[in-house]
DRENTORKOL-3810 file (N, C-alpha, C; in nm, 4 decimals):
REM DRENTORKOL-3810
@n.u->0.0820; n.v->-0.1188; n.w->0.0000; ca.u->0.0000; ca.v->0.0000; ca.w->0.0000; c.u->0.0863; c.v->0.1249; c.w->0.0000
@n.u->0.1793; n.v->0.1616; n.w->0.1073; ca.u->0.2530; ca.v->0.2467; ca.w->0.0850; c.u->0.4257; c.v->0.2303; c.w->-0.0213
@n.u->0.3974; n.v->0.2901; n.w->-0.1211; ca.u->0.5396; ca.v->0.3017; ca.w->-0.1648; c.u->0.6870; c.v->0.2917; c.w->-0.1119
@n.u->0.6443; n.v->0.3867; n.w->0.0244; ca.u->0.7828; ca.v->0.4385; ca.w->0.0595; c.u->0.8311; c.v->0.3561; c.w->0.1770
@n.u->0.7947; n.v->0.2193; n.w->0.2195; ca.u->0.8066; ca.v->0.1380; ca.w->0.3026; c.u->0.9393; c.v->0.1355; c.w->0.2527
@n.u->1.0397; n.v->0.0776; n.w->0.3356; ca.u->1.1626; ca.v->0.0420; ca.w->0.3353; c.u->1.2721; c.v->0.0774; c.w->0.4103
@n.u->1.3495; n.v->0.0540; n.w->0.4142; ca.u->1.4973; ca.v->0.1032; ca.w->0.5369; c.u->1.5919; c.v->0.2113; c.w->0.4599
@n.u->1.5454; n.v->0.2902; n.w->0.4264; ca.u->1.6768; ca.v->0.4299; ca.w->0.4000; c.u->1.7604; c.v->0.4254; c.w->0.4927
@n.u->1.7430; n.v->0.4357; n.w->0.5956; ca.u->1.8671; ca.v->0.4046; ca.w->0.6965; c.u->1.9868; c.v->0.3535; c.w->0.6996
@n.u->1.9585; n.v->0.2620; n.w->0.6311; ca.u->2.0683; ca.v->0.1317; ca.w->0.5868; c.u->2.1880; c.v->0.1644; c.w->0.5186
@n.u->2.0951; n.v->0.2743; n.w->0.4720; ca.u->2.2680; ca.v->0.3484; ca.w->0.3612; c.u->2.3175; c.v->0.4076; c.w->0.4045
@n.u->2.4469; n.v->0.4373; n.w->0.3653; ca.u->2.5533; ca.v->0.5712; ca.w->0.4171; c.u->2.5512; c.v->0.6550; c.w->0.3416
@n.u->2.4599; n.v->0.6806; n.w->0.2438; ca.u->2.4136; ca.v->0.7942; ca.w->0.1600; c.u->2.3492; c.v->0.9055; c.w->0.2838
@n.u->2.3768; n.v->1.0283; n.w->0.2686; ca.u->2.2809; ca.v->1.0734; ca.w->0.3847; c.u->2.1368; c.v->1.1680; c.w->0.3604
@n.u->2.1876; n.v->1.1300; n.w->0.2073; ca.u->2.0362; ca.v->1.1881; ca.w->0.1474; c.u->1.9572; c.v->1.1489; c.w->0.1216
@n.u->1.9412; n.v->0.9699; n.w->0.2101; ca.u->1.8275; ca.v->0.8840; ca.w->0.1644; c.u->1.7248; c.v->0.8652; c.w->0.2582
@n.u->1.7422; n.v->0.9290; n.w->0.3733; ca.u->1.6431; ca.v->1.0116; ca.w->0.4926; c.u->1.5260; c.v->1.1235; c.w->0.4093
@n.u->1.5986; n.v->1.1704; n.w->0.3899; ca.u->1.5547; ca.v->1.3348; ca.w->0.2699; c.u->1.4807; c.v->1.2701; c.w->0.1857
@n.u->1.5257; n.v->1.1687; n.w->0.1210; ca.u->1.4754; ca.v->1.1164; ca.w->-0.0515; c.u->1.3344; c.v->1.0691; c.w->-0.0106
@n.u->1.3016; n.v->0.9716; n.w->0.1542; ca.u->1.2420; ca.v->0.8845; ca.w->0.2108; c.u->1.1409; c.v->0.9880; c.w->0.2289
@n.u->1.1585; n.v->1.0693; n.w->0.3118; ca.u->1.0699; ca.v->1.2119; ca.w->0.3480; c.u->1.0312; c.v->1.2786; c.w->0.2349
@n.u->1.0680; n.v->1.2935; n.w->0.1898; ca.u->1.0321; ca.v->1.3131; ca.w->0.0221; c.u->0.9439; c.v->1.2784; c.w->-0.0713
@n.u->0.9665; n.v->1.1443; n.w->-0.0534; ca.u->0.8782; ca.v->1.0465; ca.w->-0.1563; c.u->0.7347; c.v->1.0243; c.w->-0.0741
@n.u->0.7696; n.v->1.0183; n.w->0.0415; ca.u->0.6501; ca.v->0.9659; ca.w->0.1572; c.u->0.5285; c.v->1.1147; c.w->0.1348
@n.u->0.6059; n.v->1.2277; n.w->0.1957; ca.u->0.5539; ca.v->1.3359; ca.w->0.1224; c.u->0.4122; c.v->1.4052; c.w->0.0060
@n.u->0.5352; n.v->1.3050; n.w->-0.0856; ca.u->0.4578; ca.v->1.3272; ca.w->-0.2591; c.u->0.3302; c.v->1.2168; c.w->-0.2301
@n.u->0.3423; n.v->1.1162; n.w->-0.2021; ca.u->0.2598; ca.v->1.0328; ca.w->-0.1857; c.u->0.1252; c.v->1.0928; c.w->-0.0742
@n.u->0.1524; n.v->1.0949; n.w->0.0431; ca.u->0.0618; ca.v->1.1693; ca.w->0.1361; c.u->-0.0241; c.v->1.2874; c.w->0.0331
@n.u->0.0358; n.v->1.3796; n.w->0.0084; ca.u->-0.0257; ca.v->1.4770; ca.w->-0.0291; c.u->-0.1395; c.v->1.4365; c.w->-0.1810
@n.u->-0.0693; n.v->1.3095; n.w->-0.2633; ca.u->-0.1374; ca.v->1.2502; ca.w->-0.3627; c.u->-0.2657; c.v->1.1665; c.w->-0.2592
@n.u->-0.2412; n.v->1.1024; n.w->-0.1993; ca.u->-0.3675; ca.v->1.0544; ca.w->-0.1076; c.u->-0.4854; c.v->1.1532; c.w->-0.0411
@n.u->-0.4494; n.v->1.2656; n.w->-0.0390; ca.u->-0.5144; ca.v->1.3582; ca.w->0.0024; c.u->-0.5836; c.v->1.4480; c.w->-0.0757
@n.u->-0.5344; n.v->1.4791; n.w->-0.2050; ca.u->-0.5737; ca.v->1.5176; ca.w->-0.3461; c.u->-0.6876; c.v->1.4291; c.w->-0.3557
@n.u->-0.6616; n.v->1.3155; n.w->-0.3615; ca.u->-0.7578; ca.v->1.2222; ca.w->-0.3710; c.u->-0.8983; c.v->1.2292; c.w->-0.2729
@n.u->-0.8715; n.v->1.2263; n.w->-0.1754; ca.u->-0.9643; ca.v->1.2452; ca.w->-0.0577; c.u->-1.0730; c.v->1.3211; c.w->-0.0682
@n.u->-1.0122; n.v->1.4900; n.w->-0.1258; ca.u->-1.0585; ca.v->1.6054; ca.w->-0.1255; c.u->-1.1429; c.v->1.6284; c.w->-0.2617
@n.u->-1.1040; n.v->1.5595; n.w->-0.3385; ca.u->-1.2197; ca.v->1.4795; ca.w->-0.4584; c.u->-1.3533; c.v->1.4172; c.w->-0.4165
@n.u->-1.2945; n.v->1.2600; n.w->-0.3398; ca.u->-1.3957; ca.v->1.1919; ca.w->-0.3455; c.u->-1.4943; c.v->1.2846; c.w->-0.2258
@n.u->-1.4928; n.v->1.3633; n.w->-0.1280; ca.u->-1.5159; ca.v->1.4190; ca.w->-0.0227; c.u->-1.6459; c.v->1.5270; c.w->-0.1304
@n.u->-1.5292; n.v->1.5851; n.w->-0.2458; ca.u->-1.6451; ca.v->1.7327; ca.w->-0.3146; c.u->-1.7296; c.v->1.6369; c.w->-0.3625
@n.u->-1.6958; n.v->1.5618; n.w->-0.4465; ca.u->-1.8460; ca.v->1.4560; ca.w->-0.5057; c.u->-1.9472; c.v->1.4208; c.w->-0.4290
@n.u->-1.9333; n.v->1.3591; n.w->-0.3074; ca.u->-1.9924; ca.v->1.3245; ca.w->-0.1971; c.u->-2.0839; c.v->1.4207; c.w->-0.1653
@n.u->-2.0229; n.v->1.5556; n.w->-0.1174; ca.u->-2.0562; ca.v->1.6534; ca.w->-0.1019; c.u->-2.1857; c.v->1.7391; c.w->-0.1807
@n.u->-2.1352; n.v->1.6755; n.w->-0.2860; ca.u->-2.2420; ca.v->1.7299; ca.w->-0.4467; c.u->-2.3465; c.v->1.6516; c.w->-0.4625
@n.u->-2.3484; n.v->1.5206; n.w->-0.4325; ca.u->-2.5094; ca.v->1.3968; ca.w->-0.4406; c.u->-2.5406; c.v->1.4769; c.w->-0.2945
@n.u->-2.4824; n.v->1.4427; n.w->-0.2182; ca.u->-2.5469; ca.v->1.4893; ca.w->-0.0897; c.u->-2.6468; c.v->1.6718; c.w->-0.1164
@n.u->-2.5922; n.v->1.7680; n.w->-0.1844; ca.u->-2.7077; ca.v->1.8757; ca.w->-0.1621; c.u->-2.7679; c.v->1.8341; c.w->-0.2615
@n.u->-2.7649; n.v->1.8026; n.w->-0.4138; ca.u->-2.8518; ca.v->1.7130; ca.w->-0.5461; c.u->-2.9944; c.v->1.6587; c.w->-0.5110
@n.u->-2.9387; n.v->1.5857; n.w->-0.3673; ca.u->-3.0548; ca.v->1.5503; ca.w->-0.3202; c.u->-3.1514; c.v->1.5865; c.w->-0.2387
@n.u->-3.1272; n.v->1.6576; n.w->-0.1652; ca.u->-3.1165; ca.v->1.7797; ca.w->-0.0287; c.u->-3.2201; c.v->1.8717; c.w->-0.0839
@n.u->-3.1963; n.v->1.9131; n.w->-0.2463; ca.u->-3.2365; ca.v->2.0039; ca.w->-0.3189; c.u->-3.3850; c.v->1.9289; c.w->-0.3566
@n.u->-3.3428; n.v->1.7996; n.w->-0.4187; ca.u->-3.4785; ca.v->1.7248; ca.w->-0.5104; c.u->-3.5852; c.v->1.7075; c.w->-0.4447
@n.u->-3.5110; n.v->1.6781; n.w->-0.2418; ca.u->-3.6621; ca.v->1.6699; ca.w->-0.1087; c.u->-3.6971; c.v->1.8033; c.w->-0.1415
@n.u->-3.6498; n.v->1.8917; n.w->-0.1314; ca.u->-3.7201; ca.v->2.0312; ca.w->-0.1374; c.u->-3.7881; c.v->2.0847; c.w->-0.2109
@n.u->-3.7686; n.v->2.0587; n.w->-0.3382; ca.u->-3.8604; ca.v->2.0405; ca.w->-0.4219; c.u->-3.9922; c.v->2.0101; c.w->-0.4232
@n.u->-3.9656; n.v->1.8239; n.w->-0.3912; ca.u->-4.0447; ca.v->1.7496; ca.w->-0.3747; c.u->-4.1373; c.v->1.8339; c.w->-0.2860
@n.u->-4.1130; n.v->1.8858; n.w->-0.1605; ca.u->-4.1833; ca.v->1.9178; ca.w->-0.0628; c.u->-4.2424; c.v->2.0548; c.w->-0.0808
@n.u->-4.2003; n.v->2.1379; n.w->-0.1658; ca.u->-4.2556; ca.v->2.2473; ca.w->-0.1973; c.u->-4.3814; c.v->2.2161; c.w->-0.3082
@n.u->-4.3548; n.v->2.1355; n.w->-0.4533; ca.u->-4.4426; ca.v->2.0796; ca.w->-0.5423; c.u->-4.4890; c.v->2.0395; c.w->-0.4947
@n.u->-4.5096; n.v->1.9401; n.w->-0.4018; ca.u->-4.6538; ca.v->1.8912; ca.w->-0.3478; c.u->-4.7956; c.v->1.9305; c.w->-0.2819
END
């Protein structure tokens, strides 16, 4: 599930902490992009319908 699973640590590179934080990062913020989508759609059937009772309840 997550990409950025793994041991950066391991290296004696010391920019693979950074790279790790980094990538983890890009990913988080792509999961959240996402979120904030499915959340407005949600958001949008939810008054669609909100609207159609009211309707309903006024036409009748």
């Amino acid at each position: 599930m997550f990409p950025f699973w793994g041991h950066p640590f391991c290296s004696a590179d010391t920019n693979s902490f950074k790279t790790h934080q980094e990538r983890k990062l890009k990913f988080l913020k792509m999961m959240r992009d996402s979120l904030e989508a499915r959340i407005a759609a949600l958001n949008a059937a939810i008054e669609t319908i909100e609207r159609q009772l009211r309707q309903e309840d006024t036409g009748t």
